[in-house]
ROBA-412445 format. One record per residue: residue number from 0; residue in one letter; x, y, z of N, C-alpha, C in turn. Coordinates in Angstrom, 1 decimal. Example, Ala and Ser with C-alpha at 12.3 -4.5 7.8 and 13.67 -1.06 7.14 Angstrom:
! ROBA-412445
    nr   rest     n.xx     n.yy     n.zz    ca.xx    ca.yy    ca.zz     c.xx     c.yy     c.zz
     0      A     13.2     -5.7      7.8     12.3     -4.5      7.8     13.2     -3.3      7.8
     1      S     12.8     -2.2      7.1     13.7     -1.1      7.1     12.9      0.0      7.9
This chain:
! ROBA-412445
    nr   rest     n.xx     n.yy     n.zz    ca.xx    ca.yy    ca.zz     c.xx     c.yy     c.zz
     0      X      0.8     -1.2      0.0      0.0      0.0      0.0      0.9      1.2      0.0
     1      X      0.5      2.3     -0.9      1.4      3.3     -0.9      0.4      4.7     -1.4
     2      X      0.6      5.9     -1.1     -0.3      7.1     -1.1      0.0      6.8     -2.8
     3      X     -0.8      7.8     -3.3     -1.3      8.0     -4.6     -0.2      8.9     -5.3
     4      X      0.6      8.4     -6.2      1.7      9.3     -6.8      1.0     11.2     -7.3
     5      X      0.3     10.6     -7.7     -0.7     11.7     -8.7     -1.1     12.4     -7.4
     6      X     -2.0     12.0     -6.6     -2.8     12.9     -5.7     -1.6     13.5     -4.9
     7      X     -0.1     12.8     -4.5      0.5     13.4     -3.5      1.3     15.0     -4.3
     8      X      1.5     14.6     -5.5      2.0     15.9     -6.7      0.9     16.8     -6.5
     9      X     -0.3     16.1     -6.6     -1.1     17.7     -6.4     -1.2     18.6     -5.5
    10      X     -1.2     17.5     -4.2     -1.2     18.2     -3.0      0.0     18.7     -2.6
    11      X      1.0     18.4     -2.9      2.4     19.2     -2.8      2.0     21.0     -3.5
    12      X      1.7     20.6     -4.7      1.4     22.2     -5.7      0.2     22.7     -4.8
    13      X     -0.6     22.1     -4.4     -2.0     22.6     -3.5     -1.3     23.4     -2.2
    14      X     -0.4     22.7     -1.5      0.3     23.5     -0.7      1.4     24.2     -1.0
    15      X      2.3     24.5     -1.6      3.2     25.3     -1.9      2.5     26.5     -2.3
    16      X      1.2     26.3     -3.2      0.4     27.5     -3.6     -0.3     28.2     -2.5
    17      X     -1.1     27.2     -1.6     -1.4     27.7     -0.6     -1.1     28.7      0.5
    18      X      0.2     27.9      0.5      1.6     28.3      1.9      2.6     28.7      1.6
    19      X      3.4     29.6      1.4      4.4     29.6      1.3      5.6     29.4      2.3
    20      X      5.1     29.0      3.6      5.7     29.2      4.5      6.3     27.3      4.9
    21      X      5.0     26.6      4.3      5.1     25.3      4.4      5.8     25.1      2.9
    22      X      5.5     25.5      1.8      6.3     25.3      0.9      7.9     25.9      1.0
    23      X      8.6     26.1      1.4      9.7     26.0      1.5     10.1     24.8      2.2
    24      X      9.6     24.8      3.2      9.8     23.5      3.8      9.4     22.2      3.1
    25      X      8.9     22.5      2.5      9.0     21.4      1.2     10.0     20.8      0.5
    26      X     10.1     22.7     -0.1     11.8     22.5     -0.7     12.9     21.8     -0.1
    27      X     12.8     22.5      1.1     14.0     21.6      1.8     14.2     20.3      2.2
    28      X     13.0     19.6      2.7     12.8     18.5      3.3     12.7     17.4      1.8
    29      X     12.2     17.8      0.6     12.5     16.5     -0.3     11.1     16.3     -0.7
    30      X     11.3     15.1     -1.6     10.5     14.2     -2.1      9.7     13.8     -0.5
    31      X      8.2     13.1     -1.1      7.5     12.2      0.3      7.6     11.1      0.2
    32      X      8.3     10.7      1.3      8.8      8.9      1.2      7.6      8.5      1.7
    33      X      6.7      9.1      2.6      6.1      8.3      3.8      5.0      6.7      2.7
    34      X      5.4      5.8      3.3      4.6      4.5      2.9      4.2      3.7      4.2
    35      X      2.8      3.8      3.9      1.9      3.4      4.8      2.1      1.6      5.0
    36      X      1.4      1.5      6.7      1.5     -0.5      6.5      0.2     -0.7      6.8
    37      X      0.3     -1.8      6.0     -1.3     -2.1      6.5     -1.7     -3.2      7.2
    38      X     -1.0     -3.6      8.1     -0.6     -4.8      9.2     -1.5     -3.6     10.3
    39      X     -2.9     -3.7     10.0     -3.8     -2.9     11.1     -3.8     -3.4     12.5
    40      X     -4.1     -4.0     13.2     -3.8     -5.0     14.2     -2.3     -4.5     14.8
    41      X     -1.2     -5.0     14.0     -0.2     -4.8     15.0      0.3     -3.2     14.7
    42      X     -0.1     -2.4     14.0     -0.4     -0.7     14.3     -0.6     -0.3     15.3
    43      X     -1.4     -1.1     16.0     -2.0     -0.3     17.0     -1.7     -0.9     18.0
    44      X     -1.0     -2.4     18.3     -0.2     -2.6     19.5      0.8     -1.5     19.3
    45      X      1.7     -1.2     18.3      2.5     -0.5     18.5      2.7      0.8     19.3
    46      X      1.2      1.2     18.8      0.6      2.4     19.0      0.9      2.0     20.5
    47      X     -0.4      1.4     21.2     -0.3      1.3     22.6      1.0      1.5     23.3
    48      X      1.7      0.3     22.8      3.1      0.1     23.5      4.0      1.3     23.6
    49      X      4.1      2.1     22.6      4.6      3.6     22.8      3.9      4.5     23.4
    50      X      2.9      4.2     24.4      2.3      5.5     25.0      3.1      5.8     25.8
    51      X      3.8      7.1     26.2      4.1      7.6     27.6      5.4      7.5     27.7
    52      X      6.1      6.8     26.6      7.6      5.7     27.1      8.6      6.4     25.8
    53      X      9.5      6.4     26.1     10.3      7.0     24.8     10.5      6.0     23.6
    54      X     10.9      6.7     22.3     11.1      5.6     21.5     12.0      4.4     21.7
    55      X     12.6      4.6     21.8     14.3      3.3     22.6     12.9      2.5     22.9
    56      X     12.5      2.9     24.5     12.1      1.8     25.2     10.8      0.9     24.6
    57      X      9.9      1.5     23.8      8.6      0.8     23.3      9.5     -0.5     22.4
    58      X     10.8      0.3     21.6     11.1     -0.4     20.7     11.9     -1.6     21.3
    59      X     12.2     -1.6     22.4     12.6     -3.2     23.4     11.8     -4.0     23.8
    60      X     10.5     -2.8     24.1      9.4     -3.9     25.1      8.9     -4.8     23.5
    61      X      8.6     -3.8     22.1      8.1     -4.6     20.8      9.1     -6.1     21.2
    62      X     10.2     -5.4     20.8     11.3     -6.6     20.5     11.0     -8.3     21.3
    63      X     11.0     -7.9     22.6     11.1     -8.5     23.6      9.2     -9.5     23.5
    64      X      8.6     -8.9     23.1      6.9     -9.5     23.0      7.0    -10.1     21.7
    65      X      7.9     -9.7     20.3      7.6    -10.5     19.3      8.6    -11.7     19.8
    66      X      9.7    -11.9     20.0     10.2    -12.9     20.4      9.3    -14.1     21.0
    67      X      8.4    -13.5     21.8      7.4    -14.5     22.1      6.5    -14.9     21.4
    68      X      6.6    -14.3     20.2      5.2    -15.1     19.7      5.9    -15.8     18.0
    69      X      5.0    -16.9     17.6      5.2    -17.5     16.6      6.0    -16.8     15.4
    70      X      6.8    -16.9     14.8      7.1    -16.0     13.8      7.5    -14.6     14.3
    71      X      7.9    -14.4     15.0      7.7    -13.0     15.5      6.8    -12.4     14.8
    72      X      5.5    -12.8     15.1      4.4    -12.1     14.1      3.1    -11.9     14.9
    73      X      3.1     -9.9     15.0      2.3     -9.5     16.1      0.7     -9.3     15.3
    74      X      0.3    -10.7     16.2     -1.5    -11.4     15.6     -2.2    -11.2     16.6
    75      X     -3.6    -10.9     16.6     -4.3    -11.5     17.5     -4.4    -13.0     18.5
    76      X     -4.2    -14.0     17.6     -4.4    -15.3     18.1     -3.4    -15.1     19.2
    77      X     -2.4    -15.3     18.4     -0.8    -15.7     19.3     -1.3    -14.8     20.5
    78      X     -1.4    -13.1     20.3     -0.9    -12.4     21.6     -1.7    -13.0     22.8
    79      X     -3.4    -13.4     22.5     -4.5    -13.8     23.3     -4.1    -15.0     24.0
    80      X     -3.2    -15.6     23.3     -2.0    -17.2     23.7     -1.5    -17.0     24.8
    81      X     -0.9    -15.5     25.2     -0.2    -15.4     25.9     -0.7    -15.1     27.4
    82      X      0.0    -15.3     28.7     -0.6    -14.8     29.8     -0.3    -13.6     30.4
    83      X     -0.9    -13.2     31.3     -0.3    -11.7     31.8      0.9    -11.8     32.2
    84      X      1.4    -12.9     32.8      2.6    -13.1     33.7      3.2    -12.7     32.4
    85      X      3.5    -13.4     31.3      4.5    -13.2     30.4      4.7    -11.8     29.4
    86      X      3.2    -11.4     29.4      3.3     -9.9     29.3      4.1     -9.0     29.9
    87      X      3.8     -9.3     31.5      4.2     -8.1     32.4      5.9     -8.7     32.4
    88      X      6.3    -10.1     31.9      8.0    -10.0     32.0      9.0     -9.5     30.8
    89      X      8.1     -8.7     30.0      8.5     -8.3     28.6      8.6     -7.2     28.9
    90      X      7.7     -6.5     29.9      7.6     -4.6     30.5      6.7     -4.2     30.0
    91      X      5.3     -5.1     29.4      4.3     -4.4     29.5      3.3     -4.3     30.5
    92      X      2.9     -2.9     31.0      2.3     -2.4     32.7      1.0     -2.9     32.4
    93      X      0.8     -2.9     33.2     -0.8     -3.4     33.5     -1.8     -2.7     32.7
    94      X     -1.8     -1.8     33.0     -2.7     -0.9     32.2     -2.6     -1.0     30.1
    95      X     -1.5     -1.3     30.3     -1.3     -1.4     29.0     -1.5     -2.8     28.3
    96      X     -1.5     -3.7     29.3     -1.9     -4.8     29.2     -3.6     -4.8     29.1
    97      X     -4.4     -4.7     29.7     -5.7     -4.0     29.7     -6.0     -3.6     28.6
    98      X     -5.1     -2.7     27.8     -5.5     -2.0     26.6     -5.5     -3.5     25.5
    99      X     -4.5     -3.5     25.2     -3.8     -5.2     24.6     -5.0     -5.8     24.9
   100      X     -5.5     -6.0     25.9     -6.3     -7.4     25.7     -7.8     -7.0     24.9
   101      X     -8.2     -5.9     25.4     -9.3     -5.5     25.0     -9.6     -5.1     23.5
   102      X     -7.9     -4.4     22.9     -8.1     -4.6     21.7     -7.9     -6.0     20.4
   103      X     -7.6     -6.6     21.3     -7.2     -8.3     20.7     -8.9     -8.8     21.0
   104      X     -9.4     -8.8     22.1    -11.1     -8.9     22.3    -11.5     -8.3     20.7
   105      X    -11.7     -7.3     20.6    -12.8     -6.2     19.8    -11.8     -6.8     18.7
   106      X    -11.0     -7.2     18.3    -10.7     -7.5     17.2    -11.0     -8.9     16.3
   107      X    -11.0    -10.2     18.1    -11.4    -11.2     17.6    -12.7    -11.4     17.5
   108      X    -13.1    -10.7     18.0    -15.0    -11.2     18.4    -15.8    -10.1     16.7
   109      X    -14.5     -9.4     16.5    -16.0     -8.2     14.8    -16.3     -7.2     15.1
   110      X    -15.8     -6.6     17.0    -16.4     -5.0     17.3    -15.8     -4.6     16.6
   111      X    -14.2     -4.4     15.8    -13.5     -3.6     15.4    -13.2     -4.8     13.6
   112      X    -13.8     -3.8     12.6    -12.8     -4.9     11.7    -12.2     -4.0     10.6
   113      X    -11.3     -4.2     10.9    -10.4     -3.6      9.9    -10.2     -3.3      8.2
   114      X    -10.8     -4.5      8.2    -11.6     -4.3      6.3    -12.7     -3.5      6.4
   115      X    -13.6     -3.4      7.2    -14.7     -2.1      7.3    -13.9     -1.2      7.6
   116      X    -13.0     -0.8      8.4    -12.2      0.4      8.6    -11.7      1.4      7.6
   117      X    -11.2      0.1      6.9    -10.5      0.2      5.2    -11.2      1.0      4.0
   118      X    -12.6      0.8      4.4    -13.6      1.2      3.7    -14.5      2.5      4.5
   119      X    -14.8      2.7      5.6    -14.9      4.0      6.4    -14.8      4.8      5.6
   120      X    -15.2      6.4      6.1    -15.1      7.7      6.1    -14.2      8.0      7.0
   121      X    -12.8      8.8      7.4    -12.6      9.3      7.8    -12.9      8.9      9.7
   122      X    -14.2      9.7     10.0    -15.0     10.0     10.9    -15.6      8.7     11.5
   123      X    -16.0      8.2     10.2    -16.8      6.6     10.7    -15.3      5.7     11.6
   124      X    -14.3      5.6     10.9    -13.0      4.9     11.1    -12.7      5.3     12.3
   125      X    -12.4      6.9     12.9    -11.7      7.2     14.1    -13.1      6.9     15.1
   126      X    -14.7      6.6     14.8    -15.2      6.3     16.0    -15.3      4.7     16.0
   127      X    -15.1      4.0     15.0    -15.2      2.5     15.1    -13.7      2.4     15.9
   128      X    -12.9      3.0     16.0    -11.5      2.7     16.3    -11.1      2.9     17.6
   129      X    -11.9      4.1     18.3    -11.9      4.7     19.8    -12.7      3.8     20.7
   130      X    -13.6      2.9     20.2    -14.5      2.4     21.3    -13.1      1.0     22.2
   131      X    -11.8      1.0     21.1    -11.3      0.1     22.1    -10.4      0.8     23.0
   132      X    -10.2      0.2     24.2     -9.7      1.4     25.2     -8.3      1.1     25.0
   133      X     -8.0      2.5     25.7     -6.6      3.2     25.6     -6.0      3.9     24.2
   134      X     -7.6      3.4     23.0     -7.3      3.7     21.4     -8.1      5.3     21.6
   135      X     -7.7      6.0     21.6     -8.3      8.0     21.7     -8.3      8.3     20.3
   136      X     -8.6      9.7     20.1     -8.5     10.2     18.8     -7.1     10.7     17.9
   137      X     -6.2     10.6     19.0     -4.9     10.9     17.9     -4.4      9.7     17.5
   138      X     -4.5      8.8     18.3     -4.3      7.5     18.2     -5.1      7.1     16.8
   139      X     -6.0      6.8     16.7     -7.1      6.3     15.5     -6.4      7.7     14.1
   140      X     -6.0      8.8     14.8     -5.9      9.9     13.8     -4.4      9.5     12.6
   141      X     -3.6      8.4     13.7     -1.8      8.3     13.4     -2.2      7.2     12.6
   142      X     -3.8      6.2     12.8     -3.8      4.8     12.2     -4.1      5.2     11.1
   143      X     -4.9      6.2     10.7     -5.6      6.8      8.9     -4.2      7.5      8.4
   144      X     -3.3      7.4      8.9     -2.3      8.3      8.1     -1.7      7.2      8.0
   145      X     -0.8      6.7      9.1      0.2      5.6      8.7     -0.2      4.2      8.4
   146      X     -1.2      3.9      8.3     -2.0      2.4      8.4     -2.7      2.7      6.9
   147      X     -3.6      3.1      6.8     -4.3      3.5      5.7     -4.5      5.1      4.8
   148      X     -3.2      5.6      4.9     -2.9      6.5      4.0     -4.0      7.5      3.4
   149      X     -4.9      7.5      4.5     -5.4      8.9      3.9     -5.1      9.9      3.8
   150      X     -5.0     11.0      3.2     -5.1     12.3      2.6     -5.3     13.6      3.2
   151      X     -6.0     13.5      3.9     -6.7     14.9      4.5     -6.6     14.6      6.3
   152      X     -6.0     14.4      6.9     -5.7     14.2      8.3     -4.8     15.4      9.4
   153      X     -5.4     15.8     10.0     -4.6     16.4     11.1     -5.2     16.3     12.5
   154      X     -3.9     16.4     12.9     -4.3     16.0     14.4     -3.6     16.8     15.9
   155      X     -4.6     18.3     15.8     -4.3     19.4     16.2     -3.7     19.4     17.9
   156      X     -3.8     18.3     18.5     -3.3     17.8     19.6     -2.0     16.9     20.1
   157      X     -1.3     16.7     18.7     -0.2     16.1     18.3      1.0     17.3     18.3
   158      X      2.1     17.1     19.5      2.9     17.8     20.5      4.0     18.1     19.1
   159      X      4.0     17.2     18.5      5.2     17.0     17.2      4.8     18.4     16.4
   160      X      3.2     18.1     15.3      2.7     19.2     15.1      2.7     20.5     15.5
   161      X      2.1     20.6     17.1      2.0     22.1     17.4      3.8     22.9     17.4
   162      X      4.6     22.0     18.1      6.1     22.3     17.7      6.7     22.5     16.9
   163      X      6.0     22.3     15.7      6.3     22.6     13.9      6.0     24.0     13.7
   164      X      4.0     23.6     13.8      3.5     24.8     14.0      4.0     26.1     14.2
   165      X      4.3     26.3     15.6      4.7     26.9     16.5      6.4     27.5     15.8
   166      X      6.8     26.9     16.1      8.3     27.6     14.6      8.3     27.9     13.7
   167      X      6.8     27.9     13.0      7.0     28.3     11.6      6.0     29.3     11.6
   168      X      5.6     29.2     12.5      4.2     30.8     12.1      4.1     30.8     13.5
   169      X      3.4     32.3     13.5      3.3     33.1     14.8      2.1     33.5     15.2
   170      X      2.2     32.2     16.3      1.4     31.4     16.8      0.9     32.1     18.4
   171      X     -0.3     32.7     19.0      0.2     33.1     19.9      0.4     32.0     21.2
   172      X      0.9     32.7     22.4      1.5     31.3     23.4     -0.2     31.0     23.8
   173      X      0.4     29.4     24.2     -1.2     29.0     24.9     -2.6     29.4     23.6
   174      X     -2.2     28.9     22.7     -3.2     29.3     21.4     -4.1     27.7     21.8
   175      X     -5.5     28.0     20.9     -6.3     27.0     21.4     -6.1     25.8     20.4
   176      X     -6.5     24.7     20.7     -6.6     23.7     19.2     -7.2     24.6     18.1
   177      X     -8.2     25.4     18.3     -9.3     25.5     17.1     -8.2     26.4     16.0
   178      X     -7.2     27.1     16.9     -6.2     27.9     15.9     -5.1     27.0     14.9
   179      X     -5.0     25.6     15.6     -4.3     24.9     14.5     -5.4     24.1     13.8
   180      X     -6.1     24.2     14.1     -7.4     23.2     12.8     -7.0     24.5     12.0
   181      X     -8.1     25.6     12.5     -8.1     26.7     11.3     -7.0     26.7     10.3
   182      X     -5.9     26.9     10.8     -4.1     26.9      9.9     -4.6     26.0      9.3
   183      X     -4.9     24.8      9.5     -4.5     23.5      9.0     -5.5     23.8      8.1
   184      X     -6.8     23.8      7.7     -7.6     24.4      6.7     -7.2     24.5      5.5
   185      X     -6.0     25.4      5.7     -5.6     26.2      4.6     -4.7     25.0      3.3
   186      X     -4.5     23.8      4.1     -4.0     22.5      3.7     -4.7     21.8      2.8
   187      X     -6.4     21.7      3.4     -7.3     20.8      2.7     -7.1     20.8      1.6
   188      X     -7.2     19.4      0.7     -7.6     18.2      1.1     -6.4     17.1      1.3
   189      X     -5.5     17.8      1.5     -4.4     17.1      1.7     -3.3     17.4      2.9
   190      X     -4.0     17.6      4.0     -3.7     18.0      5.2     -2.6     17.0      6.1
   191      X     -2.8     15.8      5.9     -1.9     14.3      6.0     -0.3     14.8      5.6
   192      X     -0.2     15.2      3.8      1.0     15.9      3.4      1.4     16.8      3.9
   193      X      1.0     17.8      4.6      1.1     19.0      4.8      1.7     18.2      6.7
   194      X      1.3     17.5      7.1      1.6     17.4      8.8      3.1     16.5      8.6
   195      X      3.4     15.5      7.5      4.2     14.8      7.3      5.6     15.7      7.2
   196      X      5.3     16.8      6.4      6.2     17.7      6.0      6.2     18.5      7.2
   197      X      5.8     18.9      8.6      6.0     19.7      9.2      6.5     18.6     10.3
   198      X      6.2     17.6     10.2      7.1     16.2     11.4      8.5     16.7     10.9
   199      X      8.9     16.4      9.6     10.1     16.2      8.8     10.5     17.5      9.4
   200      X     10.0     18.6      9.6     10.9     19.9      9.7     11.1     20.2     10.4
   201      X     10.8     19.5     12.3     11.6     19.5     13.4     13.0     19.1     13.3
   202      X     13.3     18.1     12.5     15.0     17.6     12.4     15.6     18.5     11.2
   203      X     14.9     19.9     10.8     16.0     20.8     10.7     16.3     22.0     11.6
   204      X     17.2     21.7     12.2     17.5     22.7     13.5     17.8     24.4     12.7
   205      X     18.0     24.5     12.0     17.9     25.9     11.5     16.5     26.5     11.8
């Protein structure tokens, strides 16, 4: 699965026309690599397992949980295989364990199915997605970008974003969300490209 060559050119010219402030940053930052996975399911273990924890460490506890299962291959079946004890000896917390089970639950039983997700609106996708716990709205918002590659996505509560934001336009302090939807507006319908490019532009320290 990969974004749309065609639609991502347009939306590049859609925002450079738009923005000039984001279009530079275009310039600089490149071509758009970003390629979506569509391994929906273990997206959003991942998801979980990075809440709260730095990158390094989610990426040990992953390590350390696929080792346990078949294939190193993060499934529903396998993980529901597993018991708490061996969860909580890999360093996943209770709480997060809880989340894990519940979304391995809603996944095996049909609450959640990811070929209907596939096919969703937007809106339909992030509420079919939120009813499993510890899954919220930026969460469901990172799975339509990186999971299924939609197009028009922002997610004005996303710390990465507002710190983009915030550097590149003049922003006042303590500004509300509704001020980066608004900005982000100016993006539509390709608002996903536009936040990809403003991730990318924290790692130029200029």
């Amino acid at each position: 699965m990969s974004f749309d060559e065609k639609a991502v050119q347009a939306g590049i010219r859609h925002i450079r026309k738009r923005d000039p402030i984001l279009g530079e940053v275009i310039r600089t930052v490149g071509a758009f690599t970003l390629k979506p996975r569509k391994q929906g399911y273990e997206i959003l273990v991942r998801s979980i397992l990075s809440q709260q924890i730095s990158t390094s460490a989610a990426s040990t506890i992953r390590n350390r949980l696929q080792d346990l299962l078949p294939g190193r291959r993060i499934v529903p079946q396998s993980l529901d295989a597993l018991s708490d004890e061996q969860l909580q000896q890999v360093g996943i917390s209770t709480q997060k364990r809880t989340y894990l089970r519940d979304l391995t639950r809603c996944t095996l039983d049909g609450s959640i199915s990811f070929k209907r997700i596939r096919k969703a609106s937007d809106e339909e996708a992030i509420e079919e997605l939120i009813q499993v716990k510890g899954i919220g709205r930026w969460t469901a918002q990172m799975y339509l970008i990186f999971s299924l590659g939609r197009l028009d996505v922002f997610a004005p509560d996303d710390l990465g974003l507002r710190n983009a934001v915030d550097r590149l336009y003049d922003i006042p302090d303590q500004a509300p969300r509704k001020h980066y939807d608004d900005l982000a507006m100016n993006w539509s319908p390709y608002r996903s490209i536009a936040s990809w490019y403003l991730w990318r532009s924290l790692e130029n320290k200029d």
